[in-house]
matplotlib code that plots the C-alpha trace (Angstrom):
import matplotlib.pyplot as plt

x = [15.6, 14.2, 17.2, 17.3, 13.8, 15.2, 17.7, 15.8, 13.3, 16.9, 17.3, 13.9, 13.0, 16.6, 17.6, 21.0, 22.6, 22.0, 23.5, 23.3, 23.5, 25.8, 27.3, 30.9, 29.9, 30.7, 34.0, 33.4, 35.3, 38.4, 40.6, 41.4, 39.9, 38.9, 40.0, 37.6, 40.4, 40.0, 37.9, 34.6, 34.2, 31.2, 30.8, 26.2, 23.7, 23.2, 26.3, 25.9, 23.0, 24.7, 27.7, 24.8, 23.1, 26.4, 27.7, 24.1, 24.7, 28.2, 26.7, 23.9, 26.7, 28.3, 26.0, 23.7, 25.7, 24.1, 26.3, 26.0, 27.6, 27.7, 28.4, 29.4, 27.9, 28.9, 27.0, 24.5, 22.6, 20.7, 17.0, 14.7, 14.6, 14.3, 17.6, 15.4, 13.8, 17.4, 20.2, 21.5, 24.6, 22.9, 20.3, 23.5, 25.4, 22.5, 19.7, 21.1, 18.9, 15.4, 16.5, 18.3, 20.8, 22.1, 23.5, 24.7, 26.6, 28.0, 31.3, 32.5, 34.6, 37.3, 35.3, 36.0, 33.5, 32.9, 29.3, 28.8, 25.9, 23.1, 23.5, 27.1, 26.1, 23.3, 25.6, 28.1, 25.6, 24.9, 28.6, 29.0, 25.7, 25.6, 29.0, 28.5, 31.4, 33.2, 36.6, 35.1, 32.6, 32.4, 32.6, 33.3, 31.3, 32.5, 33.5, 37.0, 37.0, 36.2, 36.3, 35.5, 32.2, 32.3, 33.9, 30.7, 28.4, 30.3, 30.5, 26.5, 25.3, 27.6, 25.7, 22.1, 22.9, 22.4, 24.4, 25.0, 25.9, 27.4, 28.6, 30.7, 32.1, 35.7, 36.3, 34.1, 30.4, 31.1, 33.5, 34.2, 37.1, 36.7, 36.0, 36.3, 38.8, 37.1, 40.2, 38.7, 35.1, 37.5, 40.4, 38.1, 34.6, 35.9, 33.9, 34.6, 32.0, 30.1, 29.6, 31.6, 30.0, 29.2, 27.7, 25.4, 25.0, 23.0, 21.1, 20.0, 19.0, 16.8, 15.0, 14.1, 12.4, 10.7, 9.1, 8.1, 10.5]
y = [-26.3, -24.8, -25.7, -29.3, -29.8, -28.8, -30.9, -33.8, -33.2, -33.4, -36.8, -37.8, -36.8, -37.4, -33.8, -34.4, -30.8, -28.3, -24.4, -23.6, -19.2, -18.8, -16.2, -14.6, -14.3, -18.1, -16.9, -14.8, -12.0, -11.1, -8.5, -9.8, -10.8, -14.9, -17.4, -20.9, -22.9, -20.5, -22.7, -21.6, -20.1, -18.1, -14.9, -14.7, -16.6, -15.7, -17.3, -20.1, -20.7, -20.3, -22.5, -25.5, -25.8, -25.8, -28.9, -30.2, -30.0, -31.7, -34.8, -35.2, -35.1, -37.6, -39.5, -39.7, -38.4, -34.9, -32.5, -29.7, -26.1, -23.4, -19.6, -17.7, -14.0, -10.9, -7.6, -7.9, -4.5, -3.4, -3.9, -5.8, -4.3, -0.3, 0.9, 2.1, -1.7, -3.2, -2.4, 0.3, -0.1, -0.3, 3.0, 4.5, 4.2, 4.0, 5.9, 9.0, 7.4, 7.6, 11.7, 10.6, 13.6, 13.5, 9.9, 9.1, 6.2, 5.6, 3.6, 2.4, 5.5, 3.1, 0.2, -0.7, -3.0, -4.7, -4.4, -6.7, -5.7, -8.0, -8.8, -9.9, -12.0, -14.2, -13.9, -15.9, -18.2, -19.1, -19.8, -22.5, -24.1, -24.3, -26.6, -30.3, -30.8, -28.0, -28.3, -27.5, -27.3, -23.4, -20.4, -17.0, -14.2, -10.7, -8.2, -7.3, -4.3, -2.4, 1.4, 3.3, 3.6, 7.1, 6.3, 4.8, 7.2, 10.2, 7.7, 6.9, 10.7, 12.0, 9.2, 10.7, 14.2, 15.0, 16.5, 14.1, 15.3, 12.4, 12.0, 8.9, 7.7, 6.1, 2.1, -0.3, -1.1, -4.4, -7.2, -8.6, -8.4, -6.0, -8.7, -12.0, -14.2, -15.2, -16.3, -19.8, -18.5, -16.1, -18.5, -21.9, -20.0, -17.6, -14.8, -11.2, -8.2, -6.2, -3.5, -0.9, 0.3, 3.4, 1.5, -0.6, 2.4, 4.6, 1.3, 1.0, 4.6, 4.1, 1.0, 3.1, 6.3, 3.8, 2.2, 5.9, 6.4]
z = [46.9, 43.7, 41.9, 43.5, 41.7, 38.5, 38.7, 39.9, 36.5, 34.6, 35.9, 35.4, 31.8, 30.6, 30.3, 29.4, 29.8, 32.8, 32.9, 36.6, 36.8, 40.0, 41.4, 41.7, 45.8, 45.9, 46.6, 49.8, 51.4, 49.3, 47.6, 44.8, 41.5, 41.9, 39.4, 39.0, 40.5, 44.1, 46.6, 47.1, 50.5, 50.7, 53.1, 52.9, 52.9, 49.6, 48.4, 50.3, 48.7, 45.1, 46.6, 47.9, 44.5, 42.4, 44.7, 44.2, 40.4, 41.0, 43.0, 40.0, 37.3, 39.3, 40.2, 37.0, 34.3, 34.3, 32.2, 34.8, 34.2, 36.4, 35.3, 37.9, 37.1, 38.9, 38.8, 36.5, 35.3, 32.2, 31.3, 33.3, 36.9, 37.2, 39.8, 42.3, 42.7, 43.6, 46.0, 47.2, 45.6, 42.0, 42.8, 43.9, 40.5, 38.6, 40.1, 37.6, 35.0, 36.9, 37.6, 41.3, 41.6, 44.8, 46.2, 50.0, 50.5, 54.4, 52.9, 48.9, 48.1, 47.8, 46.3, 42.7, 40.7, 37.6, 36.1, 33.6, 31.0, 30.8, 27.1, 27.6, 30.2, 28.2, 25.2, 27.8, 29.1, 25.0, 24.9, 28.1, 26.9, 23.4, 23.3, 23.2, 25.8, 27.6, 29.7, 33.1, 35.3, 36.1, 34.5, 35.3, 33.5, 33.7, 31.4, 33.1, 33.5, 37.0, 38.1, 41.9, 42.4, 42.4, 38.7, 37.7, 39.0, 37.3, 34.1, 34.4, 34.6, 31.7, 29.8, 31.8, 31.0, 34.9, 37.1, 40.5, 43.8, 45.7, 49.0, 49.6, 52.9, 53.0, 52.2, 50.8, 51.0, 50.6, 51.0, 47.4, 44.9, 42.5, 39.4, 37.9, 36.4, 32.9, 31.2, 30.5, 29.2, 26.7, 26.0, 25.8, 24.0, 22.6, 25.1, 24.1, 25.5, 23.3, 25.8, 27.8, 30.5, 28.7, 25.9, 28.1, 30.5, 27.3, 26.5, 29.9, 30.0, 26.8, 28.2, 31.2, 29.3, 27.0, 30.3, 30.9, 33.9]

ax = plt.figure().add_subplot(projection="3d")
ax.plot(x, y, z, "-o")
ax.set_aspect("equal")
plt.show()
């Protein structure tokens, strides 16, 4: 209801644009890797909230001419939260960078993901806003590239310097496609990242020892 409000203060004082941050678990349960044309079908209540607001933001553009754009992130990480305050999907691949050396995960050997860095994502969200019109509604936000989990915990202690004892159990941790579809943020706005995961990885890491982690 919190992003009702907003919207509702749109209206009100004749905000005439509205960039709604979503979520790539609009989409639910799947295998694949979700284009903005797929239905939304969301699996949590998480997405269901993220799937509710967006539809709210559809009926005020409807309804009172409310230029109402949603971008659909998936896996955020970089500065800003510490691992060890999210997830256990995030302390797992990330916790290297607070000195975590051993990781147990019950399931995700099999799980690939795309982590998106931080700065590519706001960099995005500057792109669907700052146009004065845009050719859709939604907007997927990812950096298109994806790797194991196990992948991107080797990837994120070579950038640590640590040495990571994992232990991964078979299949995935969780039931989402392994990215995004952003062929209309890159074709339509021009969206390239800056960041490989390595890049944003050391960046990351650097935040964290200057917060004295």
């Amino acid at each position: 209801m919190g992003t009702v409000d907003v919207l509702e203060l749109a209206r009100i004082f004749g905000i005439k644009k509205f960039v709604y941050c979503s979520s790539g678990s609009v989409y639910g349960p799947r295998d694949d890797v979700p284009a903005e044309t797929d239905p939304m079908s969301p699996g949590d209540l998480y997405g269901a909230a993220k799937a509710s607001a967006e539809f709210f933001g559809l009926q005020y553009a409807n309804e009172f001419g409310l230029d109402v754009r949603a971008a659909r992130v998936y896996f955020a990480y970089g500065p800003g939260r510490f691992p060890s305050e999210l997830y256990p999907l995030y302390a797992a691949v990330f916790g290297c960078l607070e000195g975590k050396t051993t990781i147990k995960l019950d399931a995700g050997a099999e799980q690939a993901v795309d982590f998106t860095y931080v700065k590519d994502i706001a960099h995005a969200m500057a792109l669907i806003y700052e146009p004065p019109k845009v050719k859709y509604r939604q907007y997927n936000i990812s950096s298109g590239v994806y790797y194991t989990i196990p992948e991107l915990i080797d990837m994120a202690s070579r950038c640590a310097g640590v040495s990571v004892e994992m232990e991964i159990g078979p299949g995935r941790i969780m039931p989402r496609g392994p990215s995004l579809d952003s062929t209309r943020l890159r074709e339509e706005l021009g969206f390239t990242p800056k960041y490989t995961f390595e890049e944003g990885v050391k960046e990351y890491a650097e935040w964290i020892r200057q917060m004295g982690k």
